[in-house]
C-alpha positions in Angstrom: 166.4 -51.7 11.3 166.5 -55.4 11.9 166.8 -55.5 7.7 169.4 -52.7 7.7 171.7 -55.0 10.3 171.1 -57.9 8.3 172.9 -56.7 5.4 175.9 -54.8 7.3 176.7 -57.8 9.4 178.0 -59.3 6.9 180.3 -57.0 5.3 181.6 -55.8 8.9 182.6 -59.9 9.2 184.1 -59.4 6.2 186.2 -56.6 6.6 187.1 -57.8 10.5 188.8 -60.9 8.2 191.0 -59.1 6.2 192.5 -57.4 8.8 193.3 -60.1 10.6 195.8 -62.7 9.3 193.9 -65.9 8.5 194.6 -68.7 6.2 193.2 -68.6 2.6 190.6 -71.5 3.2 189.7 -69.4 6.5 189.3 -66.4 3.9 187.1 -68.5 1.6 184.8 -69.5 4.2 184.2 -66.3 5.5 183.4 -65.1 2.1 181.3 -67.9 1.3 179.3 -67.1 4.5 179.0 -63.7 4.1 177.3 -64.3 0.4 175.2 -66.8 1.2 174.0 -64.4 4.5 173.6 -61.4 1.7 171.4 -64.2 -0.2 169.3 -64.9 2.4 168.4 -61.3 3.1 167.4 -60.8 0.0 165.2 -63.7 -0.4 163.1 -62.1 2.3 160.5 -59.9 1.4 162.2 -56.7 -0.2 162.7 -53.8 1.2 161.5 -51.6 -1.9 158.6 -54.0 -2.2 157.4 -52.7 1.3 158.2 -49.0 0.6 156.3 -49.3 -2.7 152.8 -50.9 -1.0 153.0 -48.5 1.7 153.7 -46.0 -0.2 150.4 -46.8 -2.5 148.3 -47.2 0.6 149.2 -43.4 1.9 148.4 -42.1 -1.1 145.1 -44.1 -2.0 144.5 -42.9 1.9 145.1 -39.2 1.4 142.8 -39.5 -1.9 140.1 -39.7 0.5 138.2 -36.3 1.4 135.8 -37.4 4.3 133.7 -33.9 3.9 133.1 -34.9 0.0 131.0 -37.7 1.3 128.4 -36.1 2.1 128.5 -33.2 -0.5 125.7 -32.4 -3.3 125.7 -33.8 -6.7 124.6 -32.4 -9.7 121.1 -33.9 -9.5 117.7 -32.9 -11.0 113.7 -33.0 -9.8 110.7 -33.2 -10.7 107.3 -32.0 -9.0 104.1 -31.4 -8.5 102.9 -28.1 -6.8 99.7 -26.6 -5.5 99.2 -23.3 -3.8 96.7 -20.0 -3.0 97.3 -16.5 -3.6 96.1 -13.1 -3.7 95.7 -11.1 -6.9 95.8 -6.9 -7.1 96.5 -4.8 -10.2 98.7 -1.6 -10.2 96.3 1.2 -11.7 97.1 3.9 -13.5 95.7 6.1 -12.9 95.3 4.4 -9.2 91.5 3.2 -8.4 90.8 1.9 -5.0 90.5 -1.9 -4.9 90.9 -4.5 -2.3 92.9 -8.3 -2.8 91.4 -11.1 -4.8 91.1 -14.1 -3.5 93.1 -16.6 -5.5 91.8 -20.2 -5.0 94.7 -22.1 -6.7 97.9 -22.2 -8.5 98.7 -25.7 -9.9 102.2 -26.5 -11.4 104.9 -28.5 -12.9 108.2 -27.7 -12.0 111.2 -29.6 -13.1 114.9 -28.2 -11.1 117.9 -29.0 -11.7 121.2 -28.2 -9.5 124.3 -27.4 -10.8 127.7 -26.6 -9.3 129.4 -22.9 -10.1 133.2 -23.2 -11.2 132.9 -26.8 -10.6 132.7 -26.9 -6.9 130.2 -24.2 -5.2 127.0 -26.5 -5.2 124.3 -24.0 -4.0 123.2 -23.2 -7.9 120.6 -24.5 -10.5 117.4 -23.3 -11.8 113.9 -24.0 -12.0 111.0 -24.2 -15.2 107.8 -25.4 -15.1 103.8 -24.8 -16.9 101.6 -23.2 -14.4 97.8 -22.7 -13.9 96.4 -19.7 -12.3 94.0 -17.1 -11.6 95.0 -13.4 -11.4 92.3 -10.5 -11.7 91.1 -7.3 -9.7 88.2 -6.3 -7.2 87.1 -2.6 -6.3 86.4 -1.5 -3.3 84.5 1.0 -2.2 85.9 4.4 -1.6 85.1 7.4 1.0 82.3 8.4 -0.9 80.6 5.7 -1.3 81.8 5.2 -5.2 82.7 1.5 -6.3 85.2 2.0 -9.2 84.6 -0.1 -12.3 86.3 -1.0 -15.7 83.9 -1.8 -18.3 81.0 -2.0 -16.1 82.9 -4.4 -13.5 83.5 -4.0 -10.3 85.5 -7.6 -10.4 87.0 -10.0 -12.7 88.9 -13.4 -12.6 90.8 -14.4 -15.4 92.5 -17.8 -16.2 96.0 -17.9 -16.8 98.8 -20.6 -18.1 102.4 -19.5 -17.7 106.2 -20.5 -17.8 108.1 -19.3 -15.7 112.3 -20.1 -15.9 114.1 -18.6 -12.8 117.6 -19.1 -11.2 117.2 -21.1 -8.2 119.8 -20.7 -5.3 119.5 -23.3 -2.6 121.4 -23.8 1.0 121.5 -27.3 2.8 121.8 -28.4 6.4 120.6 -31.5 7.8 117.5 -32.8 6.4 116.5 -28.7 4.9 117.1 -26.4 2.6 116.5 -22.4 2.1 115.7 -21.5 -1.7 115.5 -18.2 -3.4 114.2 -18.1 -7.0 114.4 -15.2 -9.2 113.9 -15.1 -13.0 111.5 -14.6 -15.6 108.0 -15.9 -17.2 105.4 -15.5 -20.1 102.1 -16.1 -20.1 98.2 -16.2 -21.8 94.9 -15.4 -20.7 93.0 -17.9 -21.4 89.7 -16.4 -20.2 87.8 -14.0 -18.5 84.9 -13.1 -16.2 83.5 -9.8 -15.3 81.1 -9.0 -12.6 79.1 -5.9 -11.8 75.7 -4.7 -12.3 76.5 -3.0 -15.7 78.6 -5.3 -17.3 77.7 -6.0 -20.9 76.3 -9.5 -21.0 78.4 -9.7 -24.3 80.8 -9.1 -22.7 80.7 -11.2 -19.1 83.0 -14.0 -20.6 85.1 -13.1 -22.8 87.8 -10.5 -23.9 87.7 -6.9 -25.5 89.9 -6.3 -29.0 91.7 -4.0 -27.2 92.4 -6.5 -24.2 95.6 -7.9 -23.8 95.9 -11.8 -23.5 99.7 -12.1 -23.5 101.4 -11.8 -20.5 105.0 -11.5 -19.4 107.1 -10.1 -15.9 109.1 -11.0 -13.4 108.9 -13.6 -10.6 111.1 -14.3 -7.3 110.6 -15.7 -4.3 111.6 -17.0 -1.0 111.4 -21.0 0.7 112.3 -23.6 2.7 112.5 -27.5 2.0 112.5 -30.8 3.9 114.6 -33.3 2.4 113.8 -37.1 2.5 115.7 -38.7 0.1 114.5 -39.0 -2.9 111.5 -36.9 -2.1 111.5 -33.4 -0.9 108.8 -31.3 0.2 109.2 -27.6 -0.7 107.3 -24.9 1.0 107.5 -21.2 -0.8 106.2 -17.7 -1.1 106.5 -16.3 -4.7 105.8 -12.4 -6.0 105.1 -12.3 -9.7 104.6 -8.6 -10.8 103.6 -8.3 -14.8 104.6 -5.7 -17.1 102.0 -6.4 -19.5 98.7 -4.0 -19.2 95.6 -5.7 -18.9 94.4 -3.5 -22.3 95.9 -1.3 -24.8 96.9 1.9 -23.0 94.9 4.0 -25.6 91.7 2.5 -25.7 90.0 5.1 -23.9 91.7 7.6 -24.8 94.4 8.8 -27.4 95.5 11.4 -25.4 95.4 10.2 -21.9 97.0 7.0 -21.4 96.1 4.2 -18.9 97.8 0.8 -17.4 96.7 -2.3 -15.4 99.5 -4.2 -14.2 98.7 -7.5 -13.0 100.7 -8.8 -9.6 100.2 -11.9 -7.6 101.3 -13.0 -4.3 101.4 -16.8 -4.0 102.1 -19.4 -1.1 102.9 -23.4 -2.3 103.6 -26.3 -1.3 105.5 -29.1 -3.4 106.3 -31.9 -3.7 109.5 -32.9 -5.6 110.9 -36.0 -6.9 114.6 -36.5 -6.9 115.7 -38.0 -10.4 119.3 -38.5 -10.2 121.6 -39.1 -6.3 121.6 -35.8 -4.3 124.6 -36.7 -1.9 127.3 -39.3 -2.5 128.9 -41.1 -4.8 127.1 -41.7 -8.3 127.5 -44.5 -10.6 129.9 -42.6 -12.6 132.0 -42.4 -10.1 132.3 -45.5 -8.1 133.0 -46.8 -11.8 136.0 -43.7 -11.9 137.4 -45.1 -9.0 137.2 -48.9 -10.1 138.6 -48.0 -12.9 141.7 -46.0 -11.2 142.2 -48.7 -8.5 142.9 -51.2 -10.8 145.0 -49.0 -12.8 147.3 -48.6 -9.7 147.1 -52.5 -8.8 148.6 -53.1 -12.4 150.8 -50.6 -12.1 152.2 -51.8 -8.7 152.4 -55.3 -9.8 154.4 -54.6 -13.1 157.3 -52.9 -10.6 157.1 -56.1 -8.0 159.8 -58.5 -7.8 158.5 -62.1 -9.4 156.1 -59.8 -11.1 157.3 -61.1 -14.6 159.8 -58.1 -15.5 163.3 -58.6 -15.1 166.3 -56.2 -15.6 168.7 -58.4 -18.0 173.2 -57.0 -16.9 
């Protein structure tokens, strides 16, 4: 306002002078001081000038999104997990058989997180080599009968397996909640039977008509602690196969039977962050470098004294 009355003052002197009858000298002078007061204003520091620097500040402020602080990055893991399970096989037709004790379940997993359409961070999935045990044990039934395949009324096979699953995650404070669902394939790598009539030929290792591939589903449910970089992950997984232990004609061509592995596993990992969770990256603190000093060059090139002049 102050600038405003600056400039106006002047002119108002001005125009006050004409109307009243003066000498020309008297004229002259007031002309000459109302340039030289138009001069002066205009030496100060301009009024665009201010506009223009304020203006850049407001918008370099509303650039800032305080809740993107905080929000996840596209970042990947690495981990170690081990857990226990228990082991059953669907039977078909059904025999009665108790849980197997599973003593471990060792793993690799690597994780990566992903955003969907670019800003819903809550997505990724998970792949990883595995080392199990699945198998069966019989139990005895009302009559007395223990059931048995082969002779055996129990048997512990070794298993490697890859499972690749989608891996949804939530985030609050220092925890997540995970749900995995997806895919894997397997191999058998061996086998031991147990029972009184097992074939001693046969105790460790498999039939022709055994089946050593594997494949299924697997899904599960978790929570996580997060400690940046490091995060402990605690989960309980379901894998169901849909390969039969053994050719569904061996024992007969006309009656066909199935074994369908299914394990029920509890872990505990612990996961290695590889890139930043939360924050800004590398990348971008150099975006923003980058797009600072483009609008600092910018500004300056439309500065008075700035080296660019407008030539009447």
């Amino acid at each position: 306002m102050k600038r405003k009355t600056l400039i106006i003052l002047p002119l108002l002197i001005s125009s006050l002078a004409m109307l009243c009858p003066e000498s020309a000298d008297a004229q002259k002078r007031h002309s000459k001081s109302s340039a030289e007061a138009a001069e002066a204003v205009l030496k100060e520091p301009s009024v665009l000038e201010i506009s223009l620097t304020d203006t850049a500040a407001l918008a370099a402020l509303d650039s800032i999104d305080v809740k993107k602080r905080n929000v996840i990055n596209d970042y990947t893991m690495i981990g170690i997990q081990y857990g226990m399970g228990l082991s059953q096989v669907m039977w078909n037709p059904s025999m009665r058989q108790g849980f197997l004790f599973v003593p471990y379940n060792i793993g690799v997993m690597y994780t990566r997180y992903g955003k969907m359409f670019g800003y819903m961070p809550y997505f990724g999935f998970q792949a990883g080599v595995i080392y199990t045990q699945e198998g069966y044990r019989f139990k005895e039934d009302d009559d007395g009968y223990v059931p048995n395949l082969e002779g055996a009324h129990e048997a512990v096979m070794e298993v490697v397996e890859v499972p690749v699953m989608a891996h949804c995650h939530v985030d609050f404070w220092k925890m997540k909640i995970m749900v995995n669902l997806g895919f894997y394939a397997g191999y058998r790598l061996s086998i031991h039977r147990t029972g009184d009539n097992v074939d001693p030929l046969i105790t460790d290792s498999f039939l022709e008509t055994d089946r050593r591939f594997d494949y299924g589903i697997k899904g599960g449910l978790g929570f996580g602690f997060v400690f940046d970089p490091v995060e402990i992950h605690f989960s309980a997984m379901y894998k169901y196969s849909m390969s039969s232990l053994y050719q569904p004609d061996y024992y007969s061509q006309y009656y066909y039977r199935f074994a369908y592995p299914s394990n029920i596993v509890f872990s505990v990992g612990l996961h290695f962050q590889l890139t930043k969770r939360t924050g800004k990256t590398s990348h971008q603190l150099r975006k923003e470098a980058l797009e600072q000093f483009n609008l600092e060059r910018s500004l300056g090139s439309t500065m008075p004294g700035s080296g660019t002049t407008t030539q009447r």
